[in-house]
N, C-alpha and C positions, 0 to 999 in steps of 0.2 A: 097686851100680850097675855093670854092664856099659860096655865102651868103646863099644856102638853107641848106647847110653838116650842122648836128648838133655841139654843141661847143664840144671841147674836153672831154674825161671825167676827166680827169689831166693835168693840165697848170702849168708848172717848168719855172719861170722866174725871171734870175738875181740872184739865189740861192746861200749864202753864209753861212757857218758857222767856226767860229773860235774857237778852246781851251785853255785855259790857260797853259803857257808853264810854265813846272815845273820848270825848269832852266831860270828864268826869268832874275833873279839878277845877271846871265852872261851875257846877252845881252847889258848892257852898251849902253842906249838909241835907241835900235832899236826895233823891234815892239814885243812885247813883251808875243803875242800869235801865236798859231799852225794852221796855213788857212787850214782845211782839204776842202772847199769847198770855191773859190771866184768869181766863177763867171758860174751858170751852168742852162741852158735855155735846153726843150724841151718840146714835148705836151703826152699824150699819149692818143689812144683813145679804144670804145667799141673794143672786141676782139685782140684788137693788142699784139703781142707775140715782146716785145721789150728787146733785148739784151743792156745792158751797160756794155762797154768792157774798159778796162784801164790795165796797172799795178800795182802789190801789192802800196799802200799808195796814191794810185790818188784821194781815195774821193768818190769809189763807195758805201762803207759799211755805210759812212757817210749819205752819200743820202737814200740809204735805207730806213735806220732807219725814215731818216725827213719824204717821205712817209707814211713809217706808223706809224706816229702821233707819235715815239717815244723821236723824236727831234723837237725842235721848230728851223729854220733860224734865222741866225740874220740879212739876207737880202734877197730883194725879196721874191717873192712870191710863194705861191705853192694852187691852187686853185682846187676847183671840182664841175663839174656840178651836182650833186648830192649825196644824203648820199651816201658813198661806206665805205663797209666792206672789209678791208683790213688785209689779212692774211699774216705774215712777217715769210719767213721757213731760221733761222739763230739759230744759238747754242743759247741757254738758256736764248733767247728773248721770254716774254709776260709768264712766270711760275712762280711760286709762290715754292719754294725751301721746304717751311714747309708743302704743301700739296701734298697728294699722286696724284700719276698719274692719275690715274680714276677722282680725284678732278681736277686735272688741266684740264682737256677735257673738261669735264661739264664747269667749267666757262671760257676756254678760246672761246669754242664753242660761251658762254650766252654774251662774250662780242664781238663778231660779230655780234650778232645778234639773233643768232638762240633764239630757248622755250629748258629752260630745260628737256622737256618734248619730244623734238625732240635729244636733246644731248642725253638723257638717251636709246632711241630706238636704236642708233646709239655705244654705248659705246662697247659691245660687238665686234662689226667690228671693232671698232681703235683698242681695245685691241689684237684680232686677228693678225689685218695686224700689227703691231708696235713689233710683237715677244717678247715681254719685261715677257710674264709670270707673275709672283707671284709677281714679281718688280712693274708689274704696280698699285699693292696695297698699295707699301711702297713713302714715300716722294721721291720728285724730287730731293730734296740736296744731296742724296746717290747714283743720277744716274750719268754713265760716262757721255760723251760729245757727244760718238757716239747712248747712250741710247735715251738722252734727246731729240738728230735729229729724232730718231723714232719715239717718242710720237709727236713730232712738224708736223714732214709728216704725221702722221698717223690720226691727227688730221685736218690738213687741206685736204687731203684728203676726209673725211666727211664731213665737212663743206662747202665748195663747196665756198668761199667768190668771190667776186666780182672782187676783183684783188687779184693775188697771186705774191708774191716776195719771190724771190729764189735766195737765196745768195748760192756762190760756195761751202759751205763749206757741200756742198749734197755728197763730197764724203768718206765723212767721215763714218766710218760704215765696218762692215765684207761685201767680196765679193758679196755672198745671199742677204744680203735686199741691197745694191747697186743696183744690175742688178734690181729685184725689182721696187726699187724708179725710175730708170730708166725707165724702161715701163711705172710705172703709172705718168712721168711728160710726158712720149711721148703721152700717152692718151690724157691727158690735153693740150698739144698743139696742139693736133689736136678737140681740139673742140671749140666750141664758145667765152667762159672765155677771160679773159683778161690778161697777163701775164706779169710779169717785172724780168727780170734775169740777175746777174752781174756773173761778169766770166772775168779774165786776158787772155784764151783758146779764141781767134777768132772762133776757129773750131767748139766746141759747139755752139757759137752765129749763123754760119752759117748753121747750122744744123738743127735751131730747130725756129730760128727765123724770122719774117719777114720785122722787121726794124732793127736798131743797132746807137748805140751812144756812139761813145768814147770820154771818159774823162781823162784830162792829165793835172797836177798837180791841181787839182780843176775848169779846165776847161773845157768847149764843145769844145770840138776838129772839130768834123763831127756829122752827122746827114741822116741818108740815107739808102739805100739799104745796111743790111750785108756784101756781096764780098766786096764792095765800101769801106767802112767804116772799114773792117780789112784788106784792104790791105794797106787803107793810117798809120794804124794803126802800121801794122809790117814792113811798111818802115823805120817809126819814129823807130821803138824797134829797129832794126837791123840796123838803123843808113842811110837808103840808099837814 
């Protein structure tokens, strides 16, 4: 980075978080919470389509979440060079269970940013793309897991936010809106947007991304070109 390159638009440094370990009172003097996060540094900038690759429990879901302002760190820092509207696409993050669908757009829309006036032009098309029919009148509480992912895609999808985070759990869903969601995340990375996508699958990271960042057991591991970055990765998996 040059002194003229603008600053980041997200700076991830020294990032920890830890949980309360329910089994505390077996641990017999040792540390007595769950480090899903100890120690995790990256930047990320305008347009960058960045893969975070790990194994199930390394701490990617965890970061997630910190991004989009769901979790607070209890180390290091996580900075932004300005306001960004951050759209988090993971099972039945940012809804409200006692209001219907159609409610849930409108203000998960209004808490990005958008005018509910721009949600409501728009409500017709999520309902559309999101296949949910007559469901998408009734509460969120009575949707499945794979429902809930549609209204969530079908939602950011509209919304168009600033950074979008795509947790793996996009496969979730019948065949049809897969292949779908499919197309319209290839769209989206091939356009301008900014992108943050976790995934254990090296092969989607290199597919679709242009940087890549493995994490292992709450660490940065690498940092770099995708190939780069899942090969050292499935060295490590495969022991070699």
């Amino acid at each position: 980075m040059s002194a003229s390159d603008p600053p980041p638009l997200i700076s991830v440094r020294h990032v920890g978080l830890a949980y309360a370990n329910p089994l505390a009172r077996f641990t017999f003097g040792r540390d007595r919470r769950i480090h899903a996060l100890r120690d995790v540094s990256f930047d990320v900038r305008e347009g960058d389509k960045l893969g975070i690759i790990g194994r199930n429990g390394c701490g990617k879901s965890t970061l997630m979440r910190i991004l989009a302002r769901v979790y607070d760190a209890d180390t290091g820092t996580v900075e932004f060079s300005r306001q960004v509207h951050i759209q988090m696409l993971s099972l039945g993050v940012g809804f409200e269970g006692s209001l219907t669908g159609r409610e849930n757009a409108v203000l998960n829309g209004m808490l990005l940013g958008k005018t509910r006036t721009h949600m409501l032009e728009r409500i017709e098309s999520i309902k559309a793309f999101s296949e949910l029919r007559d469901f998408f009148e009734m509460p969120v509480a009575t949707y499945s897991s794979g429902m809930v992912l549609r209204l969530g895609f079908s939602v950011a999808m509209e919304t168009e936010p600033d950074v979008l985070l795509i947790d793996e759990v996009l496969g979730v869903g019948d065949a049809a809106f897969a292949e779908k969601s499919r197309q319209a995340i290839i769209e989206r990375f091939s356009a301008h947007g900014t992108i943050i996508m976790i995934s254990h699958d090296p092969t989607i990271i290199a597919a679709l991304c242009n940087r890549s960042v493995w994490i292992d057991q709450g660490r940065t591991m690498a940092d770099g070109p995708p190939a780069e970055v899942s090969a050292a990765y499935l060295k490590a998996v495969h022991g070699g």
